[in-house]
C-alpha positions as CSV (number, residue, x, y, z in Angstrom):
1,X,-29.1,-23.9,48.1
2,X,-30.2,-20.5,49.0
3,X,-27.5,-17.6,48.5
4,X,-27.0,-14.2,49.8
5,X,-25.0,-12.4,46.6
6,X,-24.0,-8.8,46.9
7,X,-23.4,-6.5,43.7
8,X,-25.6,-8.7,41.7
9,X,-26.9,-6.0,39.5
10,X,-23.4,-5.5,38.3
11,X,-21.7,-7.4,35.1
12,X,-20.3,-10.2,36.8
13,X,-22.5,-10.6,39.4
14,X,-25.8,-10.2,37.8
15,X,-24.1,-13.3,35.2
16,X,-24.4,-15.5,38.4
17,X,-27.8,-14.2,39.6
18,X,-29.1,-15.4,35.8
19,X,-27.3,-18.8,36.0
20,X,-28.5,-19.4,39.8
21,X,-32.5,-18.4,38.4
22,X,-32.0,-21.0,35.9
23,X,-31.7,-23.7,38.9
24,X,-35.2,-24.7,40.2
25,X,-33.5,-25.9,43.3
26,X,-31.3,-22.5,44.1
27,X,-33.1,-19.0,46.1
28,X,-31.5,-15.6,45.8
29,X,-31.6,-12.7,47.5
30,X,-29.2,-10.0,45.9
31,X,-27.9,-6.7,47.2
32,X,-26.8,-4.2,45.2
33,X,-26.5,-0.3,45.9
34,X,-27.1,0.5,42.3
35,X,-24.1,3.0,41.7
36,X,-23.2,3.6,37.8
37,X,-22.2,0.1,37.2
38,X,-24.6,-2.0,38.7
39,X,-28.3,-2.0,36.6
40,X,-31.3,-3.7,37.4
41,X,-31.5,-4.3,33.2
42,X,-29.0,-6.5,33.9
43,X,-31.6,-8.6,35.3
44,X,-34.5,-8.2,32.9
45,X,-36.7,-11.4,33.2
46,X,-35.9,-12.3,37.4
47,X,-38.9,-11.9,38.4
48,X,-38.8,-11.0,42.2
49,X,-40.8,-14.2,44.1
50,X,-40.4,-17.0,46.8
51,X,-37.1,-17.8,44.6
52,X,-35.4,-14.1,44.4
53,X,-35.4,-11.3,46.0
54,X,-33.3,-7.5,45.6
55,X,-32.5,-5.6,48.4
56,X,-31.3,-1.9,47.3
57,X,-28.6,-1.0,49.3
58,X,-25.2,-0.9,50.7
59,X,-23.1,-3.1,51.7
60,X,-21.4,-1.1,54.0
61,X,-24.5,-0.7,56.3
62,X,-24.6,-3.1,59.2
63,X,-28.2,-2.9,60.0
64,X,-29.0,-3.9,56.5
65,X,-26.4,-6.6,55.9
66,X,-27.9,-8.4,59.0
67,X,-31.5,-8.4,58.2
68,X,-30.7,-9.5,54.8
69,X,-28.6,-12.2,56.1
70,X,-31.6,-13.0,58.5
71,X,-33.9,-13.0,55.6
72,X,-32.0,-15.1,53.4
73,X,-30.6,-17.4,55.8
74,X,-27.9,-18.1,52.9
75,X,-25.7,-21.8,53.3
76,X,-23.7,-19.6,51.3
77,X,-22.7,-15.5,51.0
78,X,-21.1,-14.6,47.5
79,X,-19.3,-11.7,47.7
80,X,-19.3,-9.6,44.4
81,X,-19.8,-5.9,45.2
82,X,-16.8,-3.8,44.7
83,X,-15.8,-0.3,43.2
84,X,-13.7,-2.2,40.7
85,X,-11.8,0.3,37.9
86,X,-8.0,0.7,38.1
87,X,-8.5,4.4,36.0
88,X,-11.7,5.3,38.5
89,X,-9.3,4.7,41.9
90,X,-6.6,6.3,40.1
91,X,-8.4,9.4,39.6
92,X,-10.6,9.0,43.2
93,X,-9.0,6.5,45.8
94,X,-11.2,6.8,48.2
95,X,-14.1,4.8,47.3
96,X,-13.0,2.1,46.2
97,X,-11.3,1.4,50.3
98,X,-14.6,2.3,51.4
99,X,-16.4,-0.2,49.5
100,X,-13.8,-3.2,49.2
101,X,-12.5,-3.2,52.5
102,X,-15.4,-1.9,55.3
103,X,-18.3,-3.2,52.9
104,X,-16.4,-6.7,53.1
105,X,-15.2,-6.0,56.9
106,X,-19.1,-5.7,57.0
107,X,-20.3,-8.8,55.5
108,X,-17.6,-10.6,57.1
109,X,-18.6,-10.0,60.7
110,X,-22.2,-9.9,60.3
111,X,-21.3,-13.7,58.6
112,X,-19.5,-14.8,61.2
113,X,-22.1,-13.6,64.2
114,X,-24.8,-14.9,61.9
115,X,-23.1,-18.5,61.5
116,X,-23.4,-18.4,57.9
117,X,-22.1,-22.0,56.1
118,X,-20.0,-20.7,53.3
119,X,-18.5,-17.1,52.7
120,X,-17.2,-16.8,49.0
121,X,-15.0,-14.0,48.1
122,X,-14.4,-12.6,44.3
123,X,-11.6,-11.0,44.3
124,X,-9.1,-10.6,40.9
125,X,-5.4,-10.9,39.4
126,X,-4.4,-7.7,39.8
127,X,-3.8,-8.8,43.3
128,X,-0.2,-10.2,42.1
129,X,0.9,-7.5,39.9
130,X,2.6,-7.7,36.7
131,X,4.4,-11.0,36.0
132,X,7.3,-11.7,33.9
133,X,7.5,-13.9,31.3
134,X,6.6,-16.9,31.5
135,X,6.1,-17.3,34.6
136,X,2.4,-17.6,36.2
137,X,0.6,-16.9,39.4
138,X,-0.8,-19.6,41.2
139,X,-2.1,-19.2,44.3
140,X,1.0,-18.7,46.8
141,X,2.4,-15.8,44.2
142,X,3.6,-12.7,46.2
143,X,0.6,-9.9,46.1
144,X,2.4,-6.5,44.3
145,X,-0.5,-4.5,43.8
146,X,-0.1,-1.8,41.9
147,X,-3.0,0.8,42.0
148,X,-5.5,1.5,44.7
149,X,-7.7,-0.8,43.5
150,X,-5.9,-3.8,43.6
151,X,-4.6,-2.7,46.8
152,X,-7.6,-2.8,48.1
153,X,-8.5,-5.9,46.6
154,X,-5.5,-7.5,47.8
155,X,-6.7,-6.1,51.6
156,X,-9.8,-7.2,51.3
157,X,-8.4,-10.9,50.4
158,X,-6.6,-10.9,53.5
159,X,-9.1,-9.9,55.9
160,X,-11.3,-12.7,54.7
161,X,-8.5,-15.2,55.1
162,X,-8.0,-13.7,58.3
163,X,-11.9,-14.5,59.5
164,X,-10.8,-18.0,58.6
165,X,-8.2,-18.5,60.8
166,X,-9.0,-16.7,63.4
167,X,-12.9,-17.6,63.5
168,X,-13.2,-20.5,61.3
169,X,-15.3,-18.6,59.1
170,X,-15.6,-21.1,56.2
171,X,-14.3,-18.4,54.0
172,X,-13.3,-19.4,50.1
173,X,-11.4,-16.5,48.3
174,X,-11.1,-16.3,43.8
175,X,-9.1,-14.8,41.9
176,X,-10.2,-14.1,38.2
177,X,-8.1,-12.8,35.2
178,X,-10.1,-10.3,32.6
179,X,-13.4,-10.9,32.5
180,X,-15.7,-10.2,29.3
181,X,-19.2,-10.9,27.8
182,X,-22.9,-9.3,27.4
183,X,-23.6,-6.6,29.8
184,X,-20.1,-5.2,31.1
185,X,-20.0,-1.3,31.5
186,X,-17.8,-0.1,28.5
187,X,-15.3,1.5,31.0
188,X,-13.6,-2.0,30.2
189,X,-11.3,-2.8,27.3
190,X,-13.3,-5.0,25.3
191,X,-16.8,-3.5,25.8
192,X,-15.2,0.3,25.7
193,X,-13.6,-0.5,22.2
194,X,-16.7,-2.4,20.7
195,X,-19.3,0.2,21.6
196,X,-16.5,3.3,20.0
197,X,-16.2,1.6,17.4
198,X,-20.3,0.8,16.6
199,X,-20.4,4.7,16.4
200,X,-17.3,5.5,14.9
201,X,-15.5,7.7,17.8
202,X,-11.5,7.1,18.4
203,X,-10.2,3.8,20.5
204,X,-8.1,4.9,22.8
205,X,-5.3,2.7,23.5
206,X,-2.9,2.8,26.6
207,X,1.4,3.2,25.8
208,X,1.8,0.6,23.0
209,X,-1.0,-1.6,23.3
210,X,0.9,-4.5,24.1
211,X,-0.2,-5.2,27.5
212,X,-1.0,-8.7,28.3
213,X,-4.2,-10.0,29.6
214,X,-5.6,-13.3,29.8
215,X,-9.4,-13.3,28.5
216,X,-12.3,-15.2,30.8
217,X,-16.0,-15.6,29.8
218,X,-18.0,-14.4,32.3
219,X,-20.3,-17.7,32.1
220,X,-17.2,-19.4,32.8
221,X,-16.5,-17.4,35.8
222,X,-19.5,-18.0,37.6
223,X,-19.3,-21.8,36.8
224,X,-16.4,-22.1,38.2
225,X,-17.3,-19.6,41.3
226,X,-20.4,-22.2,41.8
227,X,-17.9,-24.8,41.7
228,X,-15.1,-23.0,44.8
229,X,-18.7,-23.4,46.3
230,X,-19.9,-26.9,45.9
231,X,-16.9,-28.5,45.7
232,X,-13.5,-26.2,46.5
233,X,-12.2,-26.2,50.5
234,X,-13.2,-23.3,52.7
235,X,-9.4,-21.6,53.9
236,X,-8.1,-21.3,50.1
237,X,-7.7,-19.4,47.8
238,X,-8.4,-20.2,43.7
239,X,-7.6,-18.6,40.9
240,X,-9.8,-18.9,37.4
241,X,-8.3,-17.9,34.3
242,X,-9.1,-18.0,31.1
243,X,-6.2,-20.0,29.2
244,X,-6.3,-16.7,26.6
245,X,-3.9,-14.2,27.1
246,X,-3.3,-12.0,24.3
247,X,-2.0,-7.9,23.9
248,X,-4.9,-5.4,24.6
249,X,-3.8,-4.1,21.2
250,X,-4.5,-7.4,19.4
251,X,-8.3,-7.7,21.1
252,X,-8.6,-4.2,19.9
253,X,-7.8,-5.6,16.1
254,X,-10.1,-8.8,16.2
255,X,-13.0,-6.5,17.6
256,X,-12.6,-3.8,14.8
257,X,-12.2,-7.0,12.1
258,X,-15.4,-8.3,13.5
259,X,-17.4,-4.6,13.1
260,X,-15.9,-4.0,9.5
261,X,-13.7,-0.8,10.9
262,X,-10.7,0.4,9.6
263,X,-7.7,0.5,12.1
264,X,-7.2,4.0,12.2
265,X,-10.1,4.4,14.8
266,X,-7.2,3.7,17.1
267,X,-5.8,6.4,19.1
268,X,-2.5,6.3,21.2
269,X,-3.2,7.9,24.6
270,X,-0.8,8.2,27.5
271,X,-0.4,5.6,29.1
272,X,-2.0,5.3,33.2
273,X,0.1,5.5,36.5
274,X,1.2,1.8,37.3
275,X,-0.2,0.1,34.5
276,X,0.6,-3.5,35.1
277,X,2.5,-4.9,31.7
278,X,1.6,-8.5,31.8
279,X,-1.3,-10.5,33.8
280,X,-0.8,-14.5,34.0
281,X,-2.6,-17.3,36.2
282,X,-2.6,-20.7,36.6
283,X,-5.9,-22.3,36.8
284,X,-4.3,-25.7,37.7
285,X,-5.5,-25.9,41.3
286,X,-9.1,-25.0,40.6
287,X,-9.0,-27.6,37.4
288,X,-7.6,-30.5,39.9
289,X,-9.6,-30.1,42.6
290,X,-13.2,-29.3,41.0
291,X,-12.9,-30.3,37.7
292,X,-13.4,-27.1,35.9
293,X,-12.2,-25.7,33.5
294,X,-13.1,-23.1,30.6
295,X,-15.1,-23.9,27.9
296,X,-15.9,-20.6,25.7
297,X,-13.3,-19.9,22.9
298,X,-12.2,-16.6,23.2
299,X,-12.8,-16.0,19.2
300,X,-16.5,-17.2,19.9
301,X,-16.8,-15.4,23.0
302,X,-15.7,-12.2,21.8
303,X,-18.1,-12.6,19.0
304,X,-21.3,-13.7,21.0
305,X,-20.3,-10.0,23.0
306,X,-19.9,-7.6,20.0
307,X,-23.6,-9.3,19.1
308,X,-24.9,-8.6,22.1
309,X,-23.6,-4.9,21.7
310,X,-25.3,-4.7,18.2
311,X,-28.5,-5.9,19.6
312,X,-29.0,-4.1,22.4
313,X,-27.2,-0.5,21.0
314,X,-30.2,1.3,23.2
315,X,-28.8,-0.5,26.5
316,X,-25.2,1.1,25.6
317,X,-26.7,4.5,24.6
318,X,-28.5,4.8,28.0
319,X,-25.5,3.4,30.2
320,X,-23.3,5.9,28.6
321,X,-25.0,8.7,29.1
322,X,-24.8,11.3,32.2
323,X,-22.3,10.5,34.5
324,X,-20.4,8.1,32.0
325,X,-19.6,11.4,30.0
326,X,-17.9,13.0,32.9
327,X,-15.4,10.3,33.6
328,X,-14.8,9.6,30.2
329,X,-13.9,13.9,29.7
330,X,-11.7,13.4,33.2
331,X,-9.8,10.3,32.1
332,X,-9.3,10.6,28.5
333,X,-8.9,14.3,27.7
334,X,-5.8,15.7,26.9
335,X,-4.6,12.6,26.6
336,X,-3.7,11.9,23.0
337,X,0.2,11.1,21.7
């Protein structure tokens, strides 16, 4: 197959890039606009060829969307790029409407004038808000966003339904819970916790910790986005979960276990505006109608990702450097309880 993947330089996406170079039958080209989170180390080893090729740019720029889509001529469009931190569109708003809704208004039409075979949309769980327990989301949940970023998601999710109806786009959207492994930014909980507590600084924790998130290896989440591809129906919507969920505050203890660090690295902070309580999916659709289904511990998985950390501790040292410091002063000063 060849594919047209956008924000493949960034954790999740640049995961699917390295499991599509690994198929001698599959071609690539990947678009990325390179902002803080997405890093062309994340795809040490592609060499660019007949089988892959990077575009820098944005996804919000028609002229450049179409050519790629021309040189590519993709039976499939996977559509990763997005600004996608709850605390960044808390403290700024504005980009992340910019990129998840006109970037995908973007790719959407140029697909649809193009004639592409198969549009794939990532989008996340945030969509429906915080669920009681017990109850899960599947796929006909309400959406209850609750910061600009999963507002935004949750647009973005329904204009690419939208193309389906109304053009016959075949569009596929995903929904994924938390998403960890090598190479995630440490904005995020798990890789933010493991690389503070490799040099010692505070943990911050949100509130009381006890947040509940259900844990997906990012392997996992590009199988089963390859199988909404090859074997899922264009018009739904499937969400991938983990079959993990556990309080951020409990990841927090296995992580400093695991690194030999004592407990009191933790620090209370305020909590964020809107902070969803408790995430929960079911996976049951996706299981029944592809056969997938997760196959990474989370115990294992977490482990294989505070290795990776240890190994590659000049990777974290350069990615958190620069503009990194200035969000991490804006979002966490002043914030201690």
């Amino acid at each position: 197959m060849r594919f047209l993947v956008t924000g493949g330089a960034g954790f999740i996406g640049s995961a699917f890039v390295r499991m599509l170079a690994a198929r001698p039958d599959a071609h690539v080209v990947n678009i990325d606009k390179l902002t803080y989170a997405g890093n062309p180390e994340n795809l040490a080893g592609i060499e660019q060829g007949e089988r892959y090729r990077f575009l820098h740019g944005d996804i919000c720029d028609a002229k450049l969307v179409n050519a790629a889509i021309e040189e590519a001529r993709p039976d499939a469009i996977v559509h990763f790029a997005a600004e996608s931190h709850v605390d960044r569109s808390i403290l700024s708003p504005e980009p992340v409407f910019e990129t998840n809704l006109r970037g995908t208004l973007t790719l959407l039409e140029a697909a649809r004038l193009k004639k592409v075979p198969r549009f794939l949309h990532v989008s996340t769980d945030e969509v429906y808000g915080s669920i009681e327990s017990p109850h899960e989301a599947d796929e006909n949940y309400p959406l209850r966003a609750s910061s600009p970023y999963s507002a935004s998601k949750a647009g973005s999710d329904l204009l690419a339904l939208s193309y389906f109806v109304t053009y016959k786009l075949a569009v596929t959207v995903t929904r994924a819970s938390n998403n960890y492994g090598p190479h995630q930014f440490p904005e995020k909980l798990i890789p933010l916790m493991i690389s503070n507590a490799m040099e010692d600084k505070p943990l911050p924790i949100y509130g009381d910790g006890m947040q509940i998130r259900d844990w997906l290896y990012v392997d996992d989440h590009c199988r089963a986005i390859l199988a909404a591809i090859e074997r899922g129906k264009p018009g739904e919507i499937y969400n991938i979960g983990g079959s993990r969920a556990l309080p951020n505050i409990e990841v927090v203890c296995k992580i400093l276990a695991a690194l030999g660090k004592p407990q009191s690295l933790m620090q209370a902070v305020k909590d964020r505006p809107g902070h969803d309580r408790r995430y929960a999916l079911s996976s049951e659709k996706l299981m029944r109608e592809t056969g997938w289904k997760p196959e990474m511990p989370f115990e294992q998985g977490l482990q294989a990702t505070i290795d990776w950390y240890r190994a590659n501790s000049a990777w974290v040292a350069r990615v958190k450097s620069g503009e990194y410091l200035h969000y991490y002063e804006q979002n966490y000063s002043g914030r201690a309880i």
